[in-house]
Structure formats: structure tokens, C-alpha cells
Backbone bond lengths (Angstrom), bond angles and torsions (degrees), N, CA, C in turn:
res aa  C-N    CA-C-N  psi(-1)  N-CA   C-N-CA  omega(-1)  CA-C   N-CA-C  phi
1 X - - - 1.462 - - 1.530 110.16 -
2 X 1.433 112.78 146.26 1.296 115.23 -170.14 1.820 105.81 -96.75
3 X 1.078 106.34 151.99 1.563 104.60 177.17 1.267 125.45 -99.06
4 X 2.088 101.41 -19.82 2.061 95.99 159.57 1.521 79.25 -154.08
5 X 1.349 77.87 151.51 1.420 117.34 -179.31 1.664 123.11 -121.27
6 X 1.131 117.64 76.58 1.299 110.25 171.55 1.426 118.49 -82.19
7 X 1.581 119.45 122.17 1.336 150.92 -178.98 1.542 107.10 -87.72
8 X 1.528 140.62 117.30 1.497 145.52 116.12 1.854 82.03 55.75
9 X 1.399 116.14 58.47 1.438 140.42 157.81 2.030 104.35 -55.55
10 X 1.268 132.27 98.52 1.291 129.80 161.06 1.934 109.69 -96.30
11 X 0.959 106.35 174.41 1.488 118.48 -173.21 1.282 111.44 -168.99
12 X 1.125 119.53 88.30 1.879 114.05 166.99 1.183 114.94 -117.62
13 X 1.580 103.86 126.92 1.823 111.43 179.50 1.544 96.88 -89.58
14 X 1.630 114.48 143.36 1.489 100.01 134.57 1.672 122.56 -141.82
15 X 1.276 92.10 158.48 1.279 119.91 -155.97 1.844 98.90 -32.65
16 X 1.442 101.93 154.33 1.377 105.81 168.92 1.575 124.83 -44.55
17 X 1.262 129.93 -39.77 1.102 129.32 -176.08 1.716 109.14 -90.60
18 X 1.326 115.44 -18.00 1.537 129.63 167.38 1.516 100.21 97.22
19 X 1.462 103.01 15.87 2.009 105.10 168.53 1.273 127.11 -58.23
20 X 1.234 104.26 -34.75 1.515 106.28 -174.78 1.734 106.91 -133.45
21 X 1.378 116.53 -158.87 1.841 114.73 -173.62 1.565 69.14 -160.77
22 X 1.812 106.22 152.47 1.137 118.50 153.13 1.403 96.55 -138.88
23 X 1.357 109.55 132.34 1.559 116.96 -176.30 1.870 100.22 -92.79
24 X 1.457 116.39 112.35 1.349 104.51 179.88 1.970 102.08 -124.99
25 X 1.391 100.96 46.11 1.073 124.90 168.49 1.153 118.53 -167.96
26 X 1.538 114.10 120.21 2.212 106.69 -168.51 1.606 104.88 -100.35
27 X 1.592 112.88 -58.05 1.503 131.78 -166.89 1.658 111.80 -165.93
28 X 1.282 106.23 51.28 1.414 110.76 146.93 1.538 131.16 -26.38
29 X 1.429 132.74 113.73 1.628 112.22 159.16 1.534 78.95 -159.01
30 X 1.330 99.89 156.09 1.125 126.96 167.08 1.576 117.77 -173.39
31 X 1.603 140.86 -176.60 1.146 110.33 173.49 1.964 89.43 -155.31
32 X 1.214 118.70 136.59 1.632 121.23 -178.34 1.532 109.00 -102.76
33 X 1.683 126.19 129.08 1.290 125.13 -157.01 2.165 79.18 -106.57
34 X 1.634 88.55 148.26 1.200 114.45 -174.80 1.879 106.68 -48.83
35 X 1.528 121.68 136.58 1.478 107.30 -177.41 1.622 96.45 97.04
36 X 1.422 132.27 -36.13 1.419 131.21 -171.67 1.250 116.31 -51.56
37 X 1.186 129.34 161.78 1.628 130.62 -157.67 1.756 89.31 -172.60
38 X 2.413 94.91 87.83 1.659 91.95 -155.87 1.853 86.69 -104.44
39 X 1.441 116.34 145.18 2.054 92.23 148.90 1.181 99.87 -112.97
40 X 1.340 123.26 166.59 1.218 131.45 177.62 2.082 108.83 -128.53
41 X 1.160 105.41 108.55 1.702 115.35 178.70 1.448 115.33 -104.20
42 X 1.475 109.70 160.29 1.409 96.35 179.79 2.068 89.76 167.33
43 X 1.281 116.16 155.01 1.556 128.18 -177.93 1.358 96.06 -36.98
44 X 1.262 121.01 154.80 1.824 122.28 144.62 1.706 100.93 -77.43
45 X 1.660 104.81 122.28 1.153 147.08 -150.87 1.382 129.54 66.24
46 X 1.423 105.35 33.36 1.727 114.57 164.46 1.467 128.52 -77.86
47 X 1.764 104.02 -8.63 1.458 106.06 177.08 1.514 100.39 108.46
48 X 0.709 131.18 -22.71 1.838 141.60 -169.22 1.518 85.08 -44.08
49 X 1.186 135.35 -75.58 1.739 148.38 -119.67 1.708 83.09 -92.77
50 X 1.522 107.98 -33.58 1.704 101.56 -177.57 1.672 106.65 -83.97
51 X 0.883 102.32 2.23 1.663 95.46 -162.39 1.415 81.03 -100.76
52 X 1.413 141.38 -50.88 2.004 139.51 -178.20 1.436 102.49 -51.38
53 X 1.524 110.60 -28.96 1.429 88.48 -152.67 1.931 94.40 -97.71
54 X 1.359 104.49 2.04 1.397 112.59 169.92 1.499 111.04 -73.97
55 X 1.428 98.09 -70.26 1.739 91.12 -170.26 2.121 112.23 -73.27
56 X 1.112 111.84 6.11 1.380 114.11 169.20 1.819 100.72 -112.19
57 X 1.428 91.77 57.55 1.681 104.44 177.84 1.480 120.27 25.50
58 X 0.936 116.52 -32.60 2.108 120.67 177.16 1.102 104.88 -45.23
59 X 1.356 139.51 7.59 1.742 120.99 152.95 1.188 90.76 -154.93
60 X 1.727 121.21 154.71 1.422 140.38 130.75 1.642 131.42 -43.99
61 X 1.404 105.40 123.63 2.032 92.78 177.08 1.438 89.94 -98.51
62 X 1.472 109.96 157.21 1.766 134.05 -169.17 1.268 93.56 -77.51
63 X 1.329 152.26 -27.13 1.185 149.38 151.26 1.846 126.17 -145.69
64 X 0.907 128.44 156.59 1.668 148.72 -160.54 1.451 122.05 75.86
65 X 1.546 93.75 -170.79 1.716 100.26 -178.10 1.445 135.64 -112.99
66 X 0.851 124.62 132.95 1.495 126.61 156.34 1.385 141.03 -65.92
67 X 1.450 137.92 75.19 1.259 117.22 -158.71 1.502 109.58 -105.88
68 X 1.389 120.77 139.78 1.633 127.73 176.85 1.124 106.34 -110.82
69 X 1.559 142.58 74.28 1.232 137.47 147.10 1.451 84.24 103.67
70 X 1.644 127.58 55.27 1.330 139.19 -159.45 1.572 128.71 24.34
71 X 1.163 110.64 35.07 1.487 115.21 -175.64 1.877 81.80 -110.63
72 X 1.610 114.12 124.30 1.449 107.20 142.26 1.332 141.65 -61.07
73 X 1.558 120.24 121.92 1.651 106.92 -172.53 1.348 93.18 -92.59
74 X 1.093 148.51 0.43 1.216 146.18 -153.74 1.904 97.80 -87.73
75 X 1.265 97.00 -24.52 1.816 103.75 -173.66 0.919 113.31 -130.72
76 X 1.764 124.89 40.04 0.985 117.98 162.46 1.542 127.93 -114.52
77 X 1.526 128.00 140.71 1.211 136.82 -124.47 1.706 92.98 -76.34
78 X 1.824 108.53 155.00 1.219 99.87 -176.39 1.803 118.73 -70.47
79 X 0.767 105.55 -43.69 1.460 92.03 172.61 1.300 129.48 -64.16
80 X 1.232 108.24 11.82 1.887 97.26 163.57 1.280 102.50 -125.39
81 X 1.499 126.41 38.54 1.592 129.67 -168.46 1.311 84.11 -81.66
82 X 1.179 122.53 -67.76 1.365 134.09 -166.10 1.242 128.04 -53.77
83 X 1.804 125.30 -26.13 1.054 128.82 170.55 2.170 104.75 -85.41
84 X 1.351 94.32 -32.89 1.730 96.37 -176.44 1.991 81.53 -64.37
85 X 0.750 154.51 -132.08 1.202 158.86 -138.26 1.445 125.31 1.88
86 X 1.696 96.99 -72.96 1.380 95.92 145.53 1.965 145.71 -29.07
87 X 0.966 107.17 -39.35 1.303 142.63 -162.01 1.477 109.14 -70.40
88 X 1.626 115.16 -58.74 1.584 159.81 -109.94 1.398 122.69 -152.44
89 X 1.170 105.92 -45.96 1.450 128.16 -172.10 1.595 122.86 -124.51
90 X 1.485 101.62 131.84 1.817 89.81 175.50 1.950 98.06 -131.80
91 X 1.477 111.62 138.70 1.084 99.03 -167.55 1.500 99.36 -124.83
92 X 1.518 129.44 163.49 1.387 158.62 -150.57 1.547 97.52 -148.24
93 X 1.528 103.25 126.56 1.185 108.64 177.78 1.396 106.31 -138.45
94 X 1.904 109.04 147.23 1.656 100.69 -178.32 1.829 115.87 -67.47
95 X 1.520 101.58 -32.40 1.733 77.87 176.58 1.931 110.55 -117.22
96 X 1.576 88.43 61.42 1.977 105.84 167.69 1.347 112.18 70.18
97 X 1.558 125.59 -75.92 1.392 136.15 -158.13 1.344 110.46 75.04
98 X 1.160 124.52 36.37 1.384 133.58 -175.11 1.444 104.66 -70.74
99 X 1.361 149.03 141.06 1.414 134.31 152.72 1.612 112.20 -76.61
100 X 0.946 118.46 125.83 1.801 116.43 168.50 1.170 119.04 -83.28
101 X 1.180 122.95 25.13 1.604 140.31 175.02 1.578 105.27 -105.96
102 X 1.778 114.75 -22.66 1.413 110.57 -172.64 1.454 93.42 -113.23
103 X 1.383 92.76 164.23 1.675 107.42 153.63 1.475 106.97 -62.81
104 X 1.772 92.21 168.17 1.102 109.09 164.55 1.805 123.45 -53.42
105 X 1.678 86.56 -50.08 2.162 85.95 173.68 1.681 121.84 -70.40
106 X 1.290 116.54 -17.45 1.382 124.97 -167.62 1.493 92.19 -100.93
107 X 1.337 124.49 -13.89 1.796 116.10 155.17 1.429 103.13 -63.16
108 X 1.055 129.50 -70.37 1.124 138.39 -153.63 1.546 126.44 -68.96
109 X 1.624 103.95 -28.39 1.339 135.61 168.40 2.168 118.47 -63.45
110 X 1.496 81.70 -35.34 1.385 81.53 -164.14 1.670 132.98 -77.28
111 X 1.828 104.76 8.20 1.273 126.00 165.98 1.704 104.61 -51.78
112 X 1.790 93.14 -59.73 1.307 110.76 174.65 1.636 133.60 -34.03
113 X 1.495 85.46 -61.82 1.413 107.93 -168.14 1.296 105.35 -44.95
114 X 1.862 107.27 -65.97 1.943 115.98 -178.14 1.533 87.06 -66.90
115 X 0.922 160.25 59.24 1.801 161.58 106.27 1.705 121.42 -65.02
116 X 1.782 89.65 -37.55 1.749 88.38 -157.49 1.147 107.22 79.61
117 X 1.315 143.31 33.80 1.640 126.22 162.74 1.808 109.83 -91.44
118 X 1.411 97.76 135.25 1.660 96.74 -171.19 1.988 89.16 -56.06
119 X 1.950 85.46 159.22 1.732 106.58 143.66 1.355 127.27 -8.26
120 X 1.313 79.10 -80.78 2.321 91.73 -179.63 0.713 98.10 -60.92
121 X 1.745 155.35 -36.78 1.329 108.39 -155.32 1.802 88.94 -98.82
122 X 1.111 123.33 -11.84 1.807 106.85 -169.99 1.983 104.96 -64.66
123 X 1.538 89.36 -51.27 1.364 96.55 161.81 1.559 124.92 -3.83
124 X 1.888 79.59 -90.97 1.490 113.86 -154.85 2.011 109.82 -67.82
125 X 1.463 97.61 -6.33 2.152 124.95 172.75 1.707 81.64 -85.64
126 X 1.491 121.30 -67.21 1.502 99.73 -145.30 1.535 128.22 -84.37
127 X 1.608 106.54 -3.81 1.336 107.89 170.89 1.374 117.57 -58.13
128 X 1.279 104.63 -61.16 1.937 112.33 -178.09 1.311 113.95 -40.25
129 X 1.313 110.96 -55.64 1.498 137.69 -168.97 2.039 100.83 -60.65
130 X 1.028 99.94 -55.95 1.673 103.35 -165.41 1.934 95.60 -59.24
131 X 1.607 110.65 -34.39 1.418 109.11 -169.61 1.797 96.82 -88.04
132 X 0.657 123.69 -18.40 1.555 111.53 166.25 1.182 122.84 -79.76
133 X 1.295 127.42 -33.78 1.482 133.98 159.30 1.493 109.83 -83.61
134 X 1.488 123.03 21.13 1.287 106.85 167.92 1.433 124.94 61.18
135 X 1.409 132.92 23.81 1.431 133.13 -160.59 1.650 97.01 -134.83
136 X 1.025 121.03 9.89 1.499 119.31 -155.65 2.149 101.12 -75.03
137 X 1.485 99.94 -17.64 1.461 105.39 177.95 1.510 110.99 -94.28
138 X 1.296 113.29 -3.63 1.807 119.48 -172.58 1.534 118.90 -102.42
139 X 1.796 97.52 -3.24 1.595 107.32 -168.70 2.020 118.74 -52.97
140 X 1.211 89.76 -36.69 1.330 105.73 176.26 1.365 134.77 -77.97
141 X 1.455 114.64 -9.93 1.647 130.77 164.07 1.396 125.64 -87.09
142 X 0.857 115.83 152.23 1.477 123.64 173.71 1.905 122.95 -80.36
143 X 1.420 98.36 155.95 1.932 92.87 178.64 0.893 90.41 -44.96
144 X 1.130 156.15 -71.07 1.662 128.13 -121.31 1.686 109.13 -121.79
145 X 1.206 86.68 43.59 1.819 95.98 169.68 1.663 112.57 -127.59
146 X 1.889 94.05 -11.23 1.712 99.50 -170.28 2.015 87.67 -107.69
147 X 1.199 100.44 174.22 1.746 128.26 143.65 1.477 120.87 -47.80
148 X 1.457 103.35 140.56 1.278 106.19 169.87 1.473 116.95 -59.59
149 X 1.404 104.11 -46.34 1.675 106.82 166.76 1.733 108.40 -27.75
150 X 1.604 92.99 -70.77 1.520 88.40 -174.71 1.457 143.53 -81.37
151 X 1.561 111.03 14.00 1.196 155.06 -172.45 1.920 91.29 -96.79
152 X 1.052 106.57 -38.52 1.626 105.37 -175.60 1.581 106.81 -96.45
153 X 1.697 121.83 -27.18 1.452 117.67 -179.35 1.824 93.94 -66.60
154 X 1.711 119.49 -58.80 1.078 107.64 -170.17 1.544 120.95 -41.68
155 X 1.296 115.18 -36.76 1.836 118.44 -157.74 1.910 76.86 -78.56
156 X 1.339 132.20 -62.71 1.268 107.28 -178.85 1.509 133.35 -34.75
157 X 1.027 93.81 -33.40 2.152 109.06 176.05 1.522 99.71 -73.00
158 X 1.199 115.36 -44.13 1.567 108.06 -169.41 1.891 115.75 -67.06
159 X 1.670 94.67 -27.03 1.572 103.74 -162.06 1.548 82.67 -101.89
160 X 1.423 121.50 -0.14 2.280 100.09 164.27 1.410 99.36 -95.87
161 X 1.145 120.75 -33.09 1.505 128.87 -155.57 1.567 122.17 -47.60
162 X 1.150 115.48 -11.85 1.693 156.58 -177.23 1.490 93.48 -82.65
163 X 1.362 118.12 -60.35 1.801 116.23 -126.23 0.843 130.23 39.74
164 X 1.821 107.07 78.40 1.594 116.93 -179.96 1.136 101.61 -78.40
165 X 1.370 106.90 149.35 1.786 116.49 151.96 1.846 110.63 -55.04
166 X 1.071 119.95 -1.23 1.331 107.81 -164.91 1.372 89.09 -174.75
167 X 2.121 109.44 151.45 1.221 115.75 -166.02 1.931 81.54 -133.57
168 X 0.895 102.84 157.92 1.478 96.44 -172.19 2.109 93.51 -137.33
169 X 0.996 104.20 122.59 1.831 95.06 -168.14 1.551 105.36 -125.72
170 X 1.501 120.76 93.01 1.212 96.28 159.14 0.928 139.37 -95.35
171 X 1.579 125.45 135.52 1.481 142.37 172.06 1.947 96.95 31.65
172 X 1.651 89.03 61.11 1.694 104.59 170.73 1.451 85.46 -67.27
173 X 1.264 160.63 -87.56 1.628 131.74 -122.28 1.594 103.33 -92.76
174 X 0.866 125.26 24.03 1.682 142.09 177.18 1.742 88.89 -65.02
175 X 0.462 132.07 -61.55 1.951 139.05 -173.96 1.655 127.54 -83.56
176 X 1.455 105.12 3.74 1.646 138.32 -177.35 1.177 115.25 -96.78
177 X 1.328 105.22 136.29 1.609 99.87 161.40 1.587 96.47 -103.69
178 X 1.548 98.00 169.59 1.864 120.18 -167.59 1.172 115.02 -27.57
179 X 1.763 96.56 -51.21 1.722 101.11 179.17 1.515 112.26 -59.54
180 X 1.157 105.36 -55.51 1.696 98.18 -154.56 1.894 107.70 -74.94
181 X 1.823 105.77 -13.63 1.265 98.22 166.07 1.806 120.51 -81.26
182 X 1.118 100.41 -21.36 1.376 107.03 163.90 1.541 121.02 -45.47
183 X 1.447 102.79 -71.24 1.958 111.22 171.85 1.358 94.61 -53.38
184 X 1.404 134.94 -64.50 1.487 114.39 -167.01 1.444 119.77 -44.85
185 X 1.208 125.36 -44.85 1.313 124.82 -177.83 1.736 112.79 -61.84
186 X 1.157 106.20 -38.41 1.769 122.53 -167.65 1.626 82.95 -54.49
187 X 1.179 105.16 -41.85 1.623 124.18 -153.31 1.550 111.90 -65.73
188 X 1.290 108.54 -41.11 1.445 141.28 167.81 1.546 111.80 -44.70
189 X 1.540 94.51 -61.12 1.160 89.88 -162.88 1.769 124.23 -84.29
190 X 1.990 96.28 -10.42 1.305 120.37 -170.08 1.775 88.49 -62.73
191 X 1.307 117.12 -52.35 1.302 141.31 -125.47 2.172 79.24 -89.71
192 X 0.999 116.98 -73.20 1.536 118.25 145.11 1.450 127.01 4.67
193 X 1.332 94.91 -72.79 1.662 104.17 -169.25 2.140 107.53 -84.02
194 X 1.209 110.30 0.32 1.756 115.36 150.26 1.544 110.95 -97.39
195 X 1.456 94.99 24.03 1.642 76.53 176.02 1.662 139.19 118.59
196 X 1.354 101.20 -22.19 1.254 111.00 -150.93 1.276 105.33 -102.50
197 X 1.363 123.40 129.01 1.707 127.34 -168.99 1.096 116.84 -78.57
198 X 1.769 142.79 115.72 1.457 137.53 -178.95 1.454 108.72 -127.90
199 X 1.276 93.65 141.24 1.649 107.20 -174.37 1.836 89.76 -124.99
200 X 1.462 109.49 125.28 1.214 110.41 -158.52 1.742 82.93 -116.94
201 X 1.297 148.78 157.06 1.801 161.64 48.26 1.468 103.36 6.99
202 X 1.570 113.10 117.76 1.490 96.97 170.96 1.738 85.77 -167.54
203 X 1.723 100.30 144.91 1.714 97.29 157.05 1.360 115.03 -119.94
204 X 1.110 113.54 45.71 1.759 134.81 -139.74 1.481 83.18 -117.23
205 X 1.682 148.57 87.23 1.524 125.84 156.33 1.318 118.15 -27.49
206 X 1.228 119.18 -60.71 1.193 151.65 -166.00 1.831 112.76 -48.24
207 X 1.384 92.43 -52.91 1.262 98.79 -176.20 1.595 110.72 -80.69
208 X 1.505 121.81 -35.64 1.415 139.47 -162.64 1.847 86.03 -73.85
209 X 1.143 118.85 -51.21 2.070 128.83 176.43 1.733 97.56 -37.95
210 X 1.257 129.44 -12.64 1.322 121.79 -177.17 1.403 98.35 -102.74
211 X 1.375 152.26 -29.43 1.346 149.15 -179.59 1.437 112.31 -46.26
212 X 1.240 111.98 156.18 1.557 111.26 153.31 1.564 115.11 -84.92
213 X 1.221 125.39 -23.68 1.350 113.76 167.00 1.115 123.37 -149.41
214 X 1.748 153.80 155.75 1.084 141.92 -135.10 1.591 98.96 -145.29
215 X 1.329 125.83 118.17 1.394 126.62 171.78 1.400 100.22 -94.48
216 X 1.576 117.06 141.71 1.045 118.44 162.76 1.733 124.31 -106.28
217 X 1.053 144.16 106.31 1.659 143.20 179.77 1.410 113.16 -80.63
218 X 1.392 104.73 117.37 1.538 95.25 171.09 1.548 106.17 -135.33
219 X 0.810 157.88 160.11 1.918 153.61 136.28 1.817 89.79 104.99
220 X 1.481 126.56 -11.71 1.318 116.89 -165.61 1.644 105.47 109.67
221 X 1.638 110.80 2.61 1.556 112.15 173.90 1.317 125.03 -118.07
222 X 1.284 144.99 -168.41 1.146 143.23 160.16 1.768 107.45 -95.65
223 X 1.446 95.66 104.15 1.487 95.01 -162.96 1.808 106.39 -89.82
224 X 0.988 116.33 -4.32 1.764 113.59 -163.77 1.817 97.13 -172.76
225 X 1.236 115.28 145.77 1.740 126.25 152.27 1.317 107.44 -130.21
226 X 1.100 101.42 141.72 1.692 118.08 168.21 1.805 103.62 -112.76
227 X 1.165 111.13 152.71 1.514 124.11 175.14 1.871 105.04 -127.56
228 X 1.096 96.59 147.82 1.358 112.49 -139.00 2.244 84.34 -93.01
229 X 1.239 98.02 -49.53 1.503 110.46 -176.15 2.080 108.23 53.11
230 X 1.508 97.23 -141.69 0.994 84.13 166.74 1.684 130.49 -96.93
231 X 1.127 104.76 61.72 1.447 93.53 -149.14 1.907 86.21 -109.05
232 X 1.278 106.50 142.36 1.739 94.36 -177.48 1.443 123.98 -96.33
233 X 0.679 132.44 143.65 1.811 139.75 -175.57 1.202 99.59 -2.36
234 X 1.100 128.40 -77.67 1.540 126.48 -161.57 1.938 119.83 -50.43
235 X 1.749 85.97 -40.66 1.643 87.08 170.82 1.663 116.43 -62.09
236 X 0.845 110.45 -36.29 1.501 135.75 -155.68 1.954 93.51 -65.26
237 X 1.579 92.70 -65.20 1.251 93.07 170.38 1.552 132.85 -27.25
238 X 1.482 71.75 -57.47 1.816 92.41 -165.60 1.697 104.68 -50.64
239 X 1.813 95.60 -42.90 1.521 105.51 -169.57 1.885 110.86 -64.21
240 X 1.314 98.64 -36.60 1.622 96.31 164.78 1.220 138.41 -46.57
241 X 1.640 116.71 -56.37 1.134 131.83 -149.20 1.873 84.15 -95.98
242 X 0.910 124.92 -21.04 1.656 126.24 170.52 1.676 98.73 -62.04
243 X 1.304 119.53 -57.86 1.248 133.64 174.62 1.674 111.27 -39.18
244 X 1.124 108.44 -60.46 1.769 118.18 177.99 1.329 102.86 -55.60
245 X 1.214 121.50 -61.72 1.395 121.41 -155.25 1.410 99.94 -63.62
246 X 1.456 127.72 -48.57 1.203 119.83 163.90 1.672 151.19 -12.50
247 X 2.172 82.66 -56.45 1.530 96.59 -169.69 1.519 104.78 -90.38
248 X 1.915 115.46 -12.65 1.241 129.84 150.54 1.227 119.07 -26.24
249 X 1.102 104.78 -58.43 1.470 127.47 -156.74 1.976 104.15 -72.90
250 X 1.022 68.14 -36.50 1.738 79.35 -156.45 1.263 141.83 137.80
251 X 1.483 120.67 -7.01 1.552 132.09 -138.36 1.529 97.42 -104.64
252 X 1.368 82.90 -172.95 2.020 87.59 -160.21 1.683 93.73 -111.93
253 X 1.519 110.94 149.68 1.163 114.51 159.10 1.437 139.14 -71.81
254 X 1.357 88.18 138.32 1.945 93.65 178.84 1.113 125.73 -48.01
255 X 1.509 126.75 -44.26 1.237 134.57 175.57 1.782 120.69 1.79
């Protein structure tokens, strides 16, 4: 069984004055099996950025579906957007969303907090969690006393701290340098291999070479997938950036 299902995804903006329509979604579908570890690449204006902000409920598509473990989010009422998110969803962002008003643990805590989950249990989530991401000595500082590195482990703690069915990451090493996108990815994939389902946004080769499988978006479609198999980062790479240059180019998919 699959855990989302995107269905014949459309998207048409139009313009403020209603002069024109830009369709930056044509026929989306695809579907990610539970355990999946997806990225999704594609031009800036391929639809990628509309397609995150679809299945992380923050916009409506003009027609199809969304399914999370067969529940449509696509129809679900506005006032429980915010609690389904919470709930459902854990998200990764390239520049954190950290508040600099909180600590490091009361970032990470505060999925919880607007939850209502007692004390003990936020607790008894963030010990494990802070020592697997290595942050378990930073709980007590603020963003802007740590690294971006560690500015990005925390927002990872904040977006498991839930146990979403789904991690939604955009273009997390977008704000990294090599090193700290390096551990993030290691991190990715650690975080991955217990289980945990990620659908990554990325224009990162580098970073997308760590997935198990690679969607490509181009025209507003899913123009190409690559599968990762056993092939190791470096191949993978290689197999990507062959992929780009391609849809650069112009060329048609293998499919």
C-alpha cells in the first residue's frame, strides 16, 4: 500500500487582474510507497515549489487528488489544515524557521506544544531524538548562538518530533555549506533507513544522489524517474546530472 498518492495534479494561477492564467501544474501523478526516500528536480518554473506547497496543504490544485494514507488533503476543511499538518506532516526548510525568541528545545517542542501533548511525553520524544541528531548539548541555546548546520539538525528534530507519516524537505542544504550539507544528507538517509518517509525539493545533484528515487518535473509534469537501486552516490549522480542536461537540452524521455 502506498502512503501518497498524487492523482492528475492541475494548478492554474491567474494573474491579479485575471488577464492572463499560467498553468504551473498540467498532470501530475505519481504515488510514494511507505519507507520511500523520494527527491523531486526539475527547471525553476517546472512546478516543483507548486507541487510542496500542494501536498503541505498551503495551496489548492484547480483539479485532482492528494492522498495521505487514503485520506484526501485536497478536501479537507480549513480549520483543521493546521491541526492535519501538525498531526501528519513534518517539514524541513532551506532557511530553518527557527524562532530566535526560543531555545533550541522549545523550537523543536513547539509542534507539540500547539498539540496538547503532556510534559512527559515531549520529554520522553526529545531525548532520543536530540542524541541522534547530535544536538542533545545545544538544547538550551538559541538560533543564533549555534551553526547553520545546527540550525538545520534542530528544524530536523522539530519536523520528527510529531512522527509524521511524511517529512516534506525543501531544498534543506540550500543555506549549507558542503560540510554541513554533507552530515545533513548522511542524516537523511540515517533517519530513512528507521523508516521514515521523505519527499525531498532540491536543486542540489548532490544532495538528490542520496535518494532512493528521483522524480523529474518539467512543462508542469513528471517528465523522467530514476531509481536509485544499488547504485552508490556517485553513480547516481552521474545518472542525474545526465538526466538534467538532457531535459536542458530538450530531449524526450525514456520512459
Amino acid at each position: 500500500m502506498t502512503i501518497l498518492d498524487v492523482r492528475n495534479l492541475k494548478k492554474i494561477y491567474t494573474t491579479r487582474f485575471g488577464g492572463n492564467q499560467v498553468q504551473a501544474l498540467s498532470d501530475v501523478s505519481f504515488s510514494v510507497d511507505p519507507g520511500e526516500y523520494v527527491a523531486i528536480m526539475g527547471e525553476s518554473g517546472s512546478g516543483k515549489t507548486t507541487l510542496l506547497n500542494i501536498l503541505a496543504v498551503l495551496d489548492q490544485p484547480t483539479n485532482g487528488e492528494v492522498l495521505l494514507n487514503g485520506k484526501n488533503i485536497v478536501a479537507i476543511r480549513e480549520k483543521e489544515i493546521s491541526a492535519f499538518r501538525r498531526n501528519n506532516l513534518g517539514f524541513v526548510f532551506q532557511d530553518f524557521n527557527l524562532l530566535d525568541t526560543f531555545s533550541v528545545q522549545d523550537n523543536i517542542l513547539l509542534p507539540l506544544v500547539l498539540s496538547g501533548v503532556p510534559y512527559a511525553e515531549m520529554t520522553h520524544r526529545l531525548r532520543p531524538l536530540s542524541e541522534m541528531l547530535g544536538i542533545e548539548k545545544l538544547l538550551g541555546k538559541f538560533p543564533y548562538e549555534i551553526s547553520g548546520g545546527q540550525k538545520q539538525r534542530a528544524a530536523v528534530a522539530r519536523a520528527l518530533i510529531t512522527n509524521p507519516q511524511l517529512v516534506l524537505a525543501d531544498e534543506p542544504t540550500g543555506a549549507l555549506d558542503s560540510r554541513a550539507s554533507d552530515g545533513l544528507m548522511t542524516l537523511f538517509e540515517n533517519i530513512n533507513a528507521k523508516g521514515q518517509t521523505i519527499l525531498m525539493v532540491t536543486h542540489s545533484i548532490k544532495a538528490a544522489s542520496h535518494a532512493k528515487r528521483v522524480l523529474f518535473i518539467k512543462d508542469g509534469m513528471v517528465f523522467h524517474e530514476l531509481h536509485r537501486g544499488e547504485l552508490s552516490s556517485e553513480a547516481m549522480f552521474q545518472k542525474i546530472s545526465d538526466t538534467l542536461t538532457m531535459i536542458a537540452a530538450g530531449g524526450e524521455s525514456n520512459e
